[in-house]
C-alpha positions in Angstrom: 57.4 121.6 97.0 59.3 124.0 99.7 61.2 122.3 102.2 60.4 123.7 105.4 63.0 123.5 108.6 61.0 124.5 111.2 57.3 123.6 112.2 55.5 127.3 112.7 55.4 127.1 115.9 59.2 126.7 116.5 60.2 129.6 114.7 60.2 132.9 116.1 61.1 136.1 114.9 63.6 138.4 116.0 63.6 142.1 114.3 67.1 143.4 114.3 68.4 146.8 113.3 70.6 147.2 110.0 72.1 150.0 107.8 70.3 151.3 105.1 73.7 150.1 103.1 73.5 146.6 104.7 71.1 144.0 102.8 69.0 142.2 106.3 70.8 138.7 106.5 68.8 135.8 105.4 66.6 134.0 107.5 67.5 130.9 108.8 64.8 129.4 106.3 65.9 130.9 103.6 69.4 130.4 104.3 68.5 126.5 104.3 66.6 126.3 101.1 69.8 128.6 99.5 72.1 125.8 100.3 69.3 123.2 99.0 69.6 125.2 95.8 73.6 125.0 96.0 73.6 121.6 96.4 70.6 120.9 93.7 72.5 122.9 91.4 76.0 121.0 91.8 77.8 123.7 93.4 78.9 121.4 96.1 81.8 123.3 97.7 79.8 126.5 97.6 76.7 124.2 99.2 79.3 122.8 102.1 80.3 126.5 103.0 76.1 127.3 103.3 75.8 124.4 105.8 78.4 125.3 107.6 77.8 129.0 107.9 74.3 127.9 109.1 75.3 125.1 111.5 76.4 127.6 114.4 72.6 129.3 114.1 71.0 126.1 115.0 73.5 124.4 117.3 70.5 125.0 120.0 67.6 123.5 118.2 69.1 119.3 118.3 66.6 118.2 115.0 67.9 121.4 113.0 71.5 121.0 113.5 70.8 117.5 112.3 69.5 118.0 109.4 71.8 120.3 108.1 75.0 118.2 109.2 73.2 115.3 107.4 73.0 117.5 104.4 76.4 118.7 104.5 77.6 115.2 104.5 76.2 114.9 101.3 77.5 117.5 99.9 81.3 116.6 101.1 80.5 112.9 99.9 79.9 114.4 96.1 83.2 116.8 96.5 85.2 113.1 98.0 86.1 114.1 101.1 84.5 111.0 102.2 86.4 111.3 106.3 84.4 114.6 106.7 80.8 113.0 105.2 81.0 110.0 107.1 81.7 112.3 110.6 79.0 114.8 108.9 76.4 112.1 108.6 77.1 109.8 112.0 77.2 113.1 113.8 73.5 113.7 112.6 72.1 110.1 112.5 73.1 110.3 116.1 70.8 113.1 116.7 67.9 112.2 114.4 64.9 111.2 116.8 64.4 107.6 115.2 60.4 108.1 116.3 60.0 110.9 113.8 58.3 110.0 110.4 58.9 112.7 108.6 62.6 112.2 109.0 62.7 109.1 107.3 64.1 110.0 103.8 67.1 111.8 105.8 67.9 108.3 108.1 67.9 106.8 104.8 70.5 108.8 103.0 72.3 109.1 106.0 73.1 104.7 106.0 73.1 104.9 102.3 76.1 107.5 102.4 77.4 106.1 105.2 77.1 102.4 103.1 78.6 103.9 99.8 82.1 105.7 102.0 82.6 102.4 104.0 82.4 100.4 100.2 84.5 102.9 98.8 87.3 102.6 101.6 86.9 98.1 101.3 85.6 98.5 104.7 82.4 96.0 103.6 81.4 94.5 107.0 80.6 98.1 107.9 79.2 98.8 104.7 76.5 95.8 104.9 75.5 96.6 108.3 74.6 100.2 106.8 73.0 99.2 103.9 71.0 96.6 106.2 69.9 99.4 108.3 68.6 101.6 105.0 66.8 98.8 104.3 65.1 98.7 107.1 63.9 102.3 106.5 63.1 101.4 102.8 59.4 101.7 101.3 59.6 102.0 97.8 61.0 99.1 95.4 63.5 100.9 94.0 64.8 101.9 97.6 65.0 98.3 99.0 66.8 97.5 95.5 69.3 100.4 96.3 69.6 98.9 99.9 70.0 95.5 99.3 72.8 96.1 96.3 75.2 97.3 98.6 74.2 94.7 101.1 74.4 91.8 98.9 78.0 92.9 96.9 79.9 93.6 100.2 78.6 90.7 101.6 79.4 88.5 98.8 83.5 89.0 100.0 82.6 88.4 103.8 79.8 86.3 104.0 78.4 84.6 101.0 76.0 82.5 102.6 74.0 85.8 103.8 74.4 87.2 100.6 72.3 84.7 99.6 69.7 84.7 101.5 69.1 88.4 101.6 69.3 88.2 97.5 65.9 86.2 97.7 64.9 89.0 99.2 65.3 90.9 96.5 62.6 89.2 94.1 59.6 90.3 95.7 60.7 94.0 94.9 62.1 92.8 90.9 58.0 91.7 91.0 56.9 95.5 90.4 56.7 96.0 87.2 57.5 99.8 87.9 61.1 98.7 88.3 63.3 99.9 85.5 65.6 98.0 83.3 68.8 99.5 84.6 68.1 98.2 88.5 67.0 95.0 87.5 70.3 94.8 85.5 72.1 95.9 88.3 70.9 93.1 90.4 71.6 90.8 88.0 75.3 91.8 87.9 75.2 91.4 91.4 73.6 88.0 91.6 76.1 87.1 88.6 79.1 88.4 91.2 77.8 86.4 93.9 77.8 83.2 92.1 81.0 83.1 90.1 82.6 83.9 94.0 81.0 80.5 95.4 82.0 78.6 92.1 78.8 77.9 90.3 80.3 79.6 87.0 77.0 78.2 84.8 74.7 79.9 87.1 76.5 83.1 86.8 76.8 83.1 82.8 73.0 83.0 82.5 72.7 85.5 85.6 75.0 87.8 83.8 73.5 87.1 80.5 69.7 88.4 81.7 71.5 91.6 82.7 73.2 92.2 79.6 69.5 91.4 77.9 67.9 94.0 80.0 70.6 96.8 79.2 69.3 95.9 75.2 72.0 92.9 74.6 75.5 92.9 72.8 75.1 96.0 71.1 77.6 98.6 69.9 76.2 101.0 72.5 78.4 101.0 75.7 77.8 102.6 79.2 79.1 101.4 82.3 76.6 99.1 83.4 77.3 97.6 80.0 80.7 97.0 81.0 80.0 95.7 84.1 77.3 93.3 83.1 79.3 91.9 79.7 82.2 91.5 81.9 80.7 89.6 84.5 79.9 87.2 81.2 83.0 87.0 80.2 84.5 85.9 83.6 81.9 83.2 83.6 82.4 81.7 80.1 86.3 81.9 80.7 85.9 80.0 84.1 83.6 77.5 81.9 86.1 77.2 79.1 84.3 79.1 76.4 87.2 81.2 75.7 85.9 82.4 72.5 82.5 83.5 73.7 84.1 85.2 77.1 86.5 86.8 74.1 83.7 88.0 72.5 81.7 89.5 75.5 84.9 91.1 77.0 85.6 92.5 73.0 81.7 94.3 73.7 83.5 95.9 76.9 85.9 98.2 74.9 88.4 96.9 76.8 91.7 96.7 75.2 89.9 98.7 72.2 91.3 102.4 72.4 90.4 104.4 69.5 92.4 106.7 70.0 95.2 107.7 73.2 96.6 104.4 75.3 95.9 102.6 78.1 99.2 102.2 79.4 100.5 100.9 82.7 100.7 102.8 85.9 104.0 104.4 86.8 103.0 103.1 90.2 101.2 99.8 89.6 102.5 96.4 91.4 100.7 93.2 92.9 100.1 92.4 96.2 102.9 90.1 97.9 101.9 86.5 97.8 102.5 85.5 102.0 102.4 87.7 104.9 100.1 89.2 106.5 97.2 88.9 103.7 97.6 85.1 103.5 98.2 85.2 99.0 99.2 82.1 97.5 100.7 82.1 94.7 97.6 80.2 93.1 95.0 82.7 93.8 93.6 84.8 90.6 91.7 88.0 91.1 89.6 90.2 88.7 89.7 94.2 90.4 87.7 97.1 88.9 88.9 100.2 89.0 88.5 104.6 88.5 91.7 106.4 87.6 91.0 110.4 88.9 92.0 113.2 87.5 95.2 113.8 89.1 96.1 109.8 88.0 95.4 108.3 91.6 92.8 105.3 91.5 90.1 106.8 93.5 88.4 103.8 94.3 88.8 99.8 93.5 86.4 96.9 94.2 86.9 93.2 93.9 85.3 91.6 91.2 86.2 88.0 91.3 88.5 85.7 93.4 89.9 82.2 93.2 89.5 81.9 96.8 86.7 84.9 97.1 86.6 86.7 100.8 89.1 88.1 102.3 91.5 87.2 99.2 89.6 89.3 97.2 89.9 92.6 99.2 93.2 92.5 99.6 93.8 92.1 96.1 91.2 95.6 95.8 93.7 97.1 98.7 96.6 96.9 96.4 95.4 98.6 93.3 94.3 101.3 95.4 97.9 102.4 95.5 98.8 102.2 92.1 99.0 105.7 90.0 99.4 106.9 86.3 100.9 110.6 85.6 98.9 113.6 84.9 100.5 112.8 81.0 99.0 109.4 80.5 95.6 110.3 82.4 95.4 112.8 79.8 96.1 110.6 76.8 93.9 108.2 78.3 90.1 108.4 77.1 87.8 109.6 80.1 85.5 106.5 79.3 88.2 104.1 79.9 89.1 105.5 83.5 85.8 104.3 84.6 85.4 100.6 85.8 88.8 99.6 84.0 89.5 96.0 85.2 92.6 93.8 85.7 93.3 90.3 86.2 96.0 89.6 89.6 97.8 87.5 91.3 100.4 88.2 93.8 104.0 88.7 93.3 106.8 86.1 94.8 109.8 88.6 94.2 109.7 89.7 97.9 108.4 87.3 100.3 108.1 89.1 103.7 107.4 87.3 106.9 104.4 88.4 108.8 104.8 91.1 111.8 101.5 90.4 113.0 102.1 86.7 113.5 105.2 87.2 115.1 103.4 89.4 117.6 100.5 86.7 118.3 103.1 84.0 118.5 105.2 86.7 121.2 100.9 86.9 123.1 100.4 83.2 123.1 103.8 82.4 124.3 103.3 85.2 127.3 99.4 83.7 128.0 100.9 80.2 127.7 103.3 81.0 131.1 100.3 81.8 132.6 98.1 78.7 132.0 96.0 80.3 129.2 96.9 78.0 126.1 94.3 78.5 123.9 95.1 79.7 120.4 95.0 82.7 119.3 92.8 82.9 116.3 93.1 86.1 113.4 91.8 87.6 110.8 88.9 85.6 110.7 85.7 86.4 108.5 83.5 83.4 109.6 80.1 84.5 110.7 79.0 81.5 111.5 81.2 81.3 114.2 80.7 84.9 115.4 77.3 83.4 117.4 79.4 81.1 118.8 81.9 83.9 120.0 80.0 85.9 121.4 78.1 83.4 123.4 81.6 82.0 124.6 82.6 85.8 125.6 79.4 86.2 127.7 79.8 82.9 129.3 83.5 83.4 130.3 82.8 86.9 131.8 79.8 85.2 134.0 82.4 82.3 135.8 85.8 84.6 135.0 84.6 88.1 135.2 84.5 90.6 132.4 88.4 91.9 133.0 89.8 88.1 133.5 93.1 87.2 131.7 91.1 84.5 130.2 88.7 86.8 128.1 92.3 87.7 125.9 92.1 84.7 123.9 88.3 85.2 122.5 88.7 89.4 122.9 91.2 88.8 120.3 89.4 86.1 118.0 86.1 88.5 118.1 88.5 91.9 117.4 89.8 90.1 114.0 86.8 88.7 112.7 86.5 90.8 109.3 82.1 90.4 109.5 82.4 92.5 112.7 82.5 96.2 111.8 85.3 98.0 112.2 84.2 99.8 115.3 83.1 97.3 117.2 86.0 94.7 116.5 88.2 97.7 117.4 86.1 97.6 120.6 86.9 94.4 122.0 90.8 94.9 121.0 90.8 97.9 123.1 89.0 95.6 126.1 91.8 92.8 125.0 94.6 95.4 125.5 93.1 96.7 128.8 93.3 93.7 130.1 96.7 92.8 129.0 98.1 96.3 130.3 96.6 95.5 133.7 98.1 91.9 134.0 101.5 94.1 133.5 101.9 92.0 129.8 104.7 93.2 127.9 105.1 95.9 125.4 105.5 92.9 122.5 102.5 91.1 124.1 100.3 93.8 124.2 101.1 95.9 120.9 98.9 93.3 118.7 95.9 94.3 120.7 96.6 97.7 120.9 97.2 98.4 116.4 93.8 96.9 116.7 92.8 99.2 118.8 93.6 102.4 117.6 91.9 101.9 114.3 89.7 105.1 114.3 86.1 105.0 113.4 86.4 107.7 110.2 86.4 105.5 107.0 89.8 104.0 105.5 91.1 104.6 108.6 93.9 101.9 108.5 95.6 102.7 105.1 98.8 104.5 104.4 98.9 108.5 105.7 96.3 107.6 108.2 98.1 104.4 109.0 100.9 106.3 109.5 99.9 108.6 111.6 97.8 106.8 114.1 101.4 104.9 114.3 103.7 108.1 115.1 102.9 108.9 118.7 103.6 105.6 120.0 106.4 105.1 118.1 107.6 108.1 119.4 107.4 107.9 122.9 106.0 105.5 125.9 106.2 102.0 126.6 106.5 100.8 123.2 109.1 103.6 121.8 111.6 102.6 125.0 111.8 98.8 124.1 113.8 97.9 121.5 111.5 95.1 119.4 108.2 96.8 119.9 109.9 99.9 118.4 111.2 98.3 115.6 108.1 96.7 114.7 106.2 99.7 114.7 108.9 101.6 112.3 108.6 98.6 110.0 105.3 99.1 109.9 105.6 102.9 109.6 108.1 102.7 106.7 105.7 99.8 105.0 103.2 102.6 105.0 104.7 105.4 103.6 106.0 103.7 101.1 103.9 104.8 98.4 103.7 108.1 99.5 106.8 109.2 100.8 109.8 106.7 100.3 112.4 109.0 102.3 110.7 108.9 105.3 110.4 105.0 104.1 114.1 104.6 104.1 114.7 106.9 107.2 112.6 104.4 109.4 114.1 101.4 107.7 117.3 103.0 108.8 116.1 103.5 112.4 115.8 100.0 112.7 119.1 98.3 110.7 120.9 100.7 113.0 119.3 100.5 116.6 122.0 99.0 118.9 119.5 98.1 121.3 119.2 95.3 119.0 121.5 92.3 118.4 123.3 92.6 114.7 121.6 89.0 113.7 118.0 90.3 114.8 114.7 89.4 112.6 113.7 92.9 112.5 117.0 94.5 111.3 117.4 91.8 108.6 113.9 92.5 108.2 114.8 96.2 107.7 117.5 95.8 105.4 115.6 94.0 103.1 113.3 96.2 102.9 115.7 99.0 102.2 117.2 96.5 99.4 113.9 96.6 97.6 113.4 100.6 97.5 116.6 100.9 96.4 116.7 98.0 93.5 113.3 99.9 92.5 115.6 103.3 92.2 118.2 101.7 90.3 120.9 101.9 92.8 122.1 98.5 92.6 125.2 99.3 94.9 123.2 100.5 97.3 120.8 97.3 97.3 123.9 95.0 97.3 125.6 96.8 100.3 122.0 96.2 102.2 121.4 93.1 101.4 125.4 92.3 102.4 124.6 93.1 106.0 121.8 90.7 106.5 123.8 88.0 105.9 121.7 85.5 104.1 122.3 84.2 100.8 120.1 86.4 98.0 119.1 84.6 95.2 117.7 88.0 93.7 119.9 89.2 90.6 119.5 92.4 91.3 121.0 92.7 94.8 123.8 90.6 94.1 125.0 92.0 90.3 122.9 93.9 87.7 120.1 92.6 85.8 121.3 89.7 82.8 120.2 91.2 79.6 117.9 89.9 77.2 118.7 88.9 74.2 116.0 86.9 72.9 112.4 86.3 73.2 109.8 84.4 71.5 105.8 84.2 71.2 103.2 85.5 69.4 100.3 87.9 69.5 97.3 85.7 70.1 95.1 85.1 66.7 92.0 85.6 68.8 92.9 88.8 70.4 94.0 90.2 66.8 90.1 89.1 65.3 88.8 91.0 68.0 91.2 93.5 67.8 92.4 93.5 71.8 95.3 95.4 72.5 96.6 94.7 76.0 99.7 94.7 78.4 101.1 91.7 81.5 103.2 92.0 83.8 104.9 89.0 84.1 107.2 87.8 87.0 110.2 84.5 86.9 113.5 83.6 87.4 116.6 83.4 85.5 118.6 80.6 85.7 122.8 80.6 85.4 122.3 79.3 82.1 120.6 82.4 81.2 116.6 81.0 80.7 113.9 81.6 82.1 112.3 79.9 84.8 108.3 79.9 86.1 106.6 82.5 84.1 103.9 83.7 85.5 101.6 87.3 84.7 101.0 89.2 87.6 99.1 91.7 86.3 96.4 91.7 82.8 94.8 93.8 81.4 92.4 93.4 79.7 92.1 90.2 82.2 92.4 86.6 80.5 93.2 88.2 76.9 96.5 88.3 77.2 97.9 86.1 80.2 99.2 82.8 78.6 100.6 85.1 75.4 102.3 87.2 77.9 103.9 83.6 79.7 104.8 82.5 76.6 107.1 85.6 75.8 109.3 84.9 78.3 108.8 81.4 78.7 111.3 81.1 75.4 112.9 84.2 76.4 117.2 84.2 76.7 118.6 86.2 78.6 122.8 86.4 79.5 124.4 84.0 81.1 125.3 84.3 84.8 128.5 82.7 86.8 127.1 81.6 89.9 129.0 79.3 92.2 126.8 76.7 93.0 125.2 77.3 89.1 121.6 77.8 90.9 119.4 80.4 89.9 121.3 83.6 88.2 118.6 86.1 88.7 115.2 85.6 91.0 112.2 87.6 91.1 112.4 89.5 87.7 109.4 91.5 86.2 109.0 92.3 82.8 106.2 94.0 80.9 105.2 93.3 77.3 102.8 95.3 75.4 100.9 94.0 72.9 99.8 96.2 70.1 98.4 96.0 66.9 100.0 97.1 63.8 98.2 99.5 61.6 
């Protein structure tokens, strides 16, 4: 069937004049079915260039120019420049006239895309309200299906209770027997995730185990639903106790079964800190699935299973985001094995940092508190029961306060930070929150929590490292918040946290900034703060002198071997490679974190990192649980060495 742009009537045609040695340029028709082809044919780049060479030749007919932006973002979705095809595809949705029928398969791609980029960058409220709206275009089973699986997995970390509900949705479109094995599965994998999030591990064994039955059972035929599905099982039983059955269903994964190469770990790879801003405990346990790229950098990660599900979960996801393997292992890594690879987590303890954000809400509430305005300040939310109540709380304070009071702060900011909210429209009320502070003369440390809000942009992953970064720069650099001294350093603390995985120069250059700002007093929270920071890059570099000489000027007491004299050596270790990995033939690495005491043993064990997740986690504890390492001369004979991490391979003999 030929794809027409333009009803009959709206084209006209314009003779113009060309050499006999220049071919006539295409029409505008054909020029949009060439970059159909393109695209049809994979040549993605090549299909980007034909939408954008068209694009100026409509920019006068609205409808047109829509369509072919919509397309384009598409086309820059498949090449992953997922910024450009979320802009691409607002840009046109915002044109589309919603009245027009025959526009209906392009609204749908368009919130499907514009689902799959938010998912991809762990921004999930935005990502269900997306896939909500493409199911509200949906006709077809399989297109509700496609809808409500992004709806129901993002919603699974942000809102369970909806997840549920809109999952019996789902059966009276599983009812048509035209449905195909593969969705089915996939909505069984999905159900299976929901439930082993809100605890009812029996219900998500035998959710899990119909999806494994429809992809044709445990079979030595493996694709990536496969994995998904078995895996999902595997969680289940090991939650339930059947650790030889979720053995046995993770063995029919290929995990931990590399024929040939290795699966080795990153270069870049560490946990999330337990603490902070992201509320880990040390407690929480978290399954993450994973892609490794081409060029070794994880292109996208998703939760899979949390202790204490939600927001947990995501953060968790954030973290392996930044790890990376060389160009060299990708290589000697099998492609199939880059593909939904999952780990087990839990965060690390070696580097508690205090939370900037907090201090900043604690530095608002005090300033609102002068001013009779003593309501706390609630944050990072993801309640949305609540968010009813909110919003009706909002509306009713601007009717008896009026919509710029002082008094709206306290609610701007609870709405701004509740995770359900898309990004866009909590950023919204943050930017209302910081008007209002900036016109009640609040200052710069009072307002600068409403205003990081704020300036989260509306292009997807907006909030993570270079873009992070970036959005932070100007105002670091000059204004209000560059000329005093603790709103300064709190934005080059967060500048250096940012760039720490991509640049650690500039990391230690703003870490510097800080330790050595004389507008601040020697004993200040940020420069300590600062130096700590600078302790841990450098320990990570091996220059232990320069760590110590750091961590000398803060003038606390480090318990961490590592900034105070090198790292005891090991000199014996114990365990055993686990009788029912070898039957299955697993082979696996942990990462696993503890102390050393003066006496030279080891103190708390715990992995920080599986993989594959559950195999190996109590063989890898029990390595270093009998592990001996030097002794250490300590005066007060406390801990020798705190916050080591170790990582033991375990490989099978041939």
């Amino acid at each position: 069937m030929r794809i027409l742009l333009f009803g009959a009537a709206a084209l006209v045609m314009v003779p113009m004049l060309a050499s006999a040695d220049t071919p006539p340029a295409p029409t505008i028709q054909q020029a949009f079915e060439d970059a159909t082809a393109l695209y049809a044919g994979g040549k993605f780049a090549d299909a980007v260039t034909a939408w954008e060479k068209l694009e100026p030749r409509v920019a006068n007919r609205p409808r047109n120019l829509a369509i072919v932006r919509l397309r384009k973002g598409l086309a820059l979705f498949q090449l992953d420049r997922r910024d450009e095809a979320a802009a691409s595809t607002r840009a046109a949705l915002a044109m589309l006239p919603a009245s027009d029928a025959t526009l209906r398969d392009d609204r749908l791609q368009g919130y499907i895309l514009l689902g799959r980029v938010a998912e991809t960058s762990l921004d999930y409220a935005t990502a269900a309200e997306n896939y909500r709206q493409a199911g509200s275009l949906s006709q077809t089973s399989i297109e509700h299906l496609s809808a409500l699986r992004g709806l129901v997995e993002t919603e699974t970390f942000i809102d369970s209770d909806a997840a549920v509900a809109d999952l019996a949705g789902a059966q009276q479109w599983l009812a048509d027997k035209s449905v195909d094995n593969v969705s089915r599965a996939t909505m069984r994998r999905v159900e299976s995730q929901l439930l082993l999030n809100r605890g009812d591990f029996a219900a998500a064994r035998v959710a899990a185990g119909e999806g494994v039955k429809l992809l044709g059972g445990l079979t030595s035929k493996t694709d990536l639903n496969d994995v998904a599905a078995r895996s999902n099982y595997a969680i289940a039983a090991m939650m339930l106790g059947d650790r030889d059955d979720a053995r046995r269903y993770m063995a029919y994964t290929g995990a931990g079964r590399v024929s040939t190469g290795s699966f080795d770990p990153a270069v870049q790879m560490t946990p999330p800190d337990c603490g902070g801003d992201s509320d880990l405990r040390p407690d929480d346990t978290a399954v993450v699935e994973f892609s490794i790229g081409d060029d070794g950098s994880v292109t996208y990660a998703m939760p899979v299973y949390a202790s204490r599900g939600g927001k947990v979960a995501l953060q968790f996801a954030r973290a392996v985001r930044n790890w990376s393997w060389t160009p060299e292992q990708v290589k000697a890594l099998p492609a199939f094995f880059r593909h939904r690879a999952r780990v087990e987590l839990r965060c690390s303890t070696e580097f508690p940092k205090p939370s900037l954000l907090d201090y900043l809400d604690k530095t608002l509430a005090k300033w609102l508190d002068e001013r009779g305005i003593d309501t706390p300040l609630k944050r990072d939310g993801a309640d949305a029961a609540l968010l009813a109540g909110e919003r009706k709380e909002l509306a009713d304070l601007e009717k008896t306060k009026g919509a710029d009071a002082l008094a709206l702060v306290p609610i701007l900011h609870a709405l701004s930070r509740n995770s359900v909210l898309q990004i866009e429209e909590g950023a919204g009320f943050a930017q209302r929150e910081a008007a209002i502070l900036a016109a009640n003369k609040a200052p710069p440390l009072a307002r600068l929590s409403a205003d990081l809000k704020g300036w989260q942009s509306k292009n997807s992953d907006s909030w993570g490292g270079r873009r992070s970064f970036r959005s932070l720069e100007a105002p670091a650099a000059s204004g209000p918040y560059a000329e005093d001294p603790e709103a300064r350093a709190v934005l080059r603390l967060m500048m250096s946290d940012a760039s720490r995985g991509f640049d650690k120069e500039r990391s230690l250059a703003l870490l510097d900034q800080v330790a050595n700002d004389t507008a601040l007093p020697a004993e200040d929270g940020f420069k300590v703060g600062a130096l700590i920071r600078k302790a841990s890059i450098l320990t990570q570099r091996g220059d232990l002198a320069g760590a110590k000489a750091a961590y000398a000027r803060t003038g606390t007491t480090a318990d961490q071997c590592s900034l105070i004299d090198s790292t005891p050596r090991m000199t014996g270790y114990g365990g055993t490679f686990p009788d029912e990995a070898k039957m299955w033939g697993f082979e696996g690495w942990v990462a696993v974190q503890f102390d050393v005491g003066a006496d030279g043993r080891t103190i708390n064990p715990r992995a920080v990192i599986s993989y594959p997740p559950f195999i190996f986690t109590q063989a890898g504890d029990d390595v270093f649980k009998t592990a001996r390492f030097e002794k250490a001369f300590r005066p007060d004979g406390g801990i020798g060495c705190g916050g080591v991490t170790q990582r033991v391979k375990f490989v099978m003999r041939p």
